[in-house]
C-alpha positions, 0 to 999 in steps of 0.5 A: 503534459510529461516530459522531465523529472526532478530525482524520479519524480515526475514534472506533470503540467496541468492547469490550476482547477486541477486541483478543484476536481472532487472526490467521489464524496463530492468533497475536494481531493487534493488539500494544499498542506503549506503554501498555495497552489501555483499562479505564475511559470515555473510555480510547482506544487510537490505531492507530499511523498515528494516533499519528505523525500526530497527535503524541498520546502515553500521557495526552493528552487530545483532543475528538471531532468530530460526523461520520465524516470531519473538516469544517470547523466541525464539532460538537466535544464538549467537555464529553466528552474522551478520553484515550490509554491506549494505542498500537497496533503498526502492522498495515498494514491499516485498523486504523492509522488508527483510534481505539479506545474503549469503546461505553459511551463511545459511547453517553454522548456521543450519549445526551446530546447527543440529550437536549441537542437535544431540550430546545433544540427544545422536545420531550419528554424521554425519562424512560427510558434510551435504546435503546444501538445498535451500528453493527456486529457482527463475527461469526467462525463456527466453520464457514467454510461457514456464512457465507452461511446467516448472511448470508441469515438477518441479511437475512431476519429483520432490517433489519440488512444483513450483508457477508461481508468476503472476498466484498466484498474480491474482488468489489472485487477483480475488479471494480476492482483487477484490471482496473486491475492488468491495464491496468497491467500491459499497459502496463508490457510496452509500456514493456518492449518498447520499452526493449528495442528501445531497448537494441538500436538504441542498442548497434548505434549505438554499435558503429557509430561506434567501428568505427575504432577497432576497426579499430585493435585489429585492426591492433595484433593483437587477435584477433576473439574478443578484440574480439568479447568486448569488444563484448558485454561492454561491451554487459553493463555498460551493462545491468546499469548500466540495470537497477540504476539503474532499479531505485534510481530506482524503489524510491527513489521510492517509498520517498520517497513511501510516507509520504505515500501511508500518511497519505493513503490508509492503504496501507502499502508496501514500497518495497524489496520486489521482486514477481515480476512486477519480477524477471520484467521484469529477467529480460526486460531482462537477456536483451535487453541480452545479445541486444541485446549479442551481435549487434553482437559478432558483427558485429564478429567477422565483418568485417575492420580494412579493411571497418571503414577502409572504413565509416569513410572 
């Protein structure tokens, strides 16, 4: 059941064996951090995003808000308040940002209150108890391949409205995610490509300009293979430097940015993870840093100390 939220985080009744439901490892999903999970009304366990933002702890007490998202001047109940039995270990799903209580306190709070508004407008009182309603039922089948009988069943013999959440997560998915993730990714290349160009034109150029100096390193009795290595060397250790300093920059970028992303969306990020489309693009970096590299070397291994005196003349 939904209906209120404390600070934009949204009150969920459910029942207590929620809280059972496996993961698709057969191990439990959700693991109580402190406390215990709620027993009696107005018991609520915090999902752990919630805790840290909210600064609520075992035995505090807070009022839920009228509204699934928190406006300002919005109808507080204060007449019902809860209190925390417990606190969620983090999930990384939606499940952090959520506060779970019972549907019997649920439905006291709204019976109630429906009652209030109706004698202040005048109308007649409901002598019998309410009809209870739940905002949705989660439903796990024993056979998978039932799933979309189940749906067209919900539809046809009810005003119910049934989702398949895999289906509605990859047409989200497809429809959404994956264009983005494409376009993404096409301009990430882009930025591949010209950062290797880049690598190129700044090792030639710097090859270039220390061509007297080479020269020199001849003339002393360096033998081209020593100064060709030199080159390309050199060439590698400002490659390396490039990548692991994109790589921190990046990385600790993000992980400067991961709390805040979390509290405001509730995406949860490894900021120190390496994907494989990141080791695949320093793969590509680290090859044209070496092509990059290997091709002013070669240069220098063909001239002589009087073509690099002559240039530099």
């Amino acid at each position: 059941g939904l209906g209120d939220n404390y600070s934009g985080y949204r009150i969920v009744g459910t029942e207590a064996h929620f809280f059972d439901l496996p993961d698709r490892n057969g191990e439990p999903f959700f693991q109580v951090a402190r406390g215990q999970v709620f027993v009696d009304r107005f018991e609520v366990v915090l999902g752990s995003q919630v805790a840290t933002a909210t600064g609520l702890d075992i035995g505090d007490s807070f009022f839920g808000t009228h509204g699934l998202i928190d406006v300002p001047g919005g109808e507080v109940h204060r007449d019902f308040p809860y209190r925390v039995s417990g606190v969620l270990a983090p999930t990384g799903t939606a499940q952090d940002r959520a506060i779970f209580g019972t549907l019997a306190s649920v439905w006291e709070i709204h019976e109630t209150e429906e009652r209030l508004h109706s004698a202040i407008q005048g109308t007649a009182l409901l002598l019998e108890r309410p009809k209870h309603e739940t905002t949705a039922i989660l439903l796990r089948l024993k056979r998978p391949g039932l799933r979309l009988w189940m749906a067209d069943e919900i539809r046809n013999r009810s005003d119910g409205i049934a989702a398949i959440p895999i289906n509605e997560i990859l047409r989200f998915q497809r429809g959404i995610i994956g264009p983005v993730q494409r376009a993404l990714l096409a301009v990430a290349a882009a930025v591949v490509a010209v950062a290797c160009l880049t690598v190129l034109t700044t090792l030639h150029q710097a090859a270039e300009r220390r061509r007297r100096d080479i020269a020199i390193l001849r003339s002393l009795g360096a033998v081209r293979s020593e100064v060709a290595a030199l080159v390309f060397t050199e060439g590698l250790l400002l490659t390396g430097a490039g990548i692991t300093l994109g790589l921190l920059l990046g990385h600790g970028g993000l992980a400067l940015a991961a709390d805040g992303i979390r509290n405001a969306t509730g995406l949860v990020l490894d900021p120190w993870r390496l994907p494989s489309a990141e080791g695949a693009a320093m793969i590509a970096m680290a090859f044209c840093g070496a092509l990059a590299s290997l091709l002013p070397a070669i240069s220098c291994y063909r001239r002589t100390p009087i073509d690099d005196l002559h240039m530099t003349d």
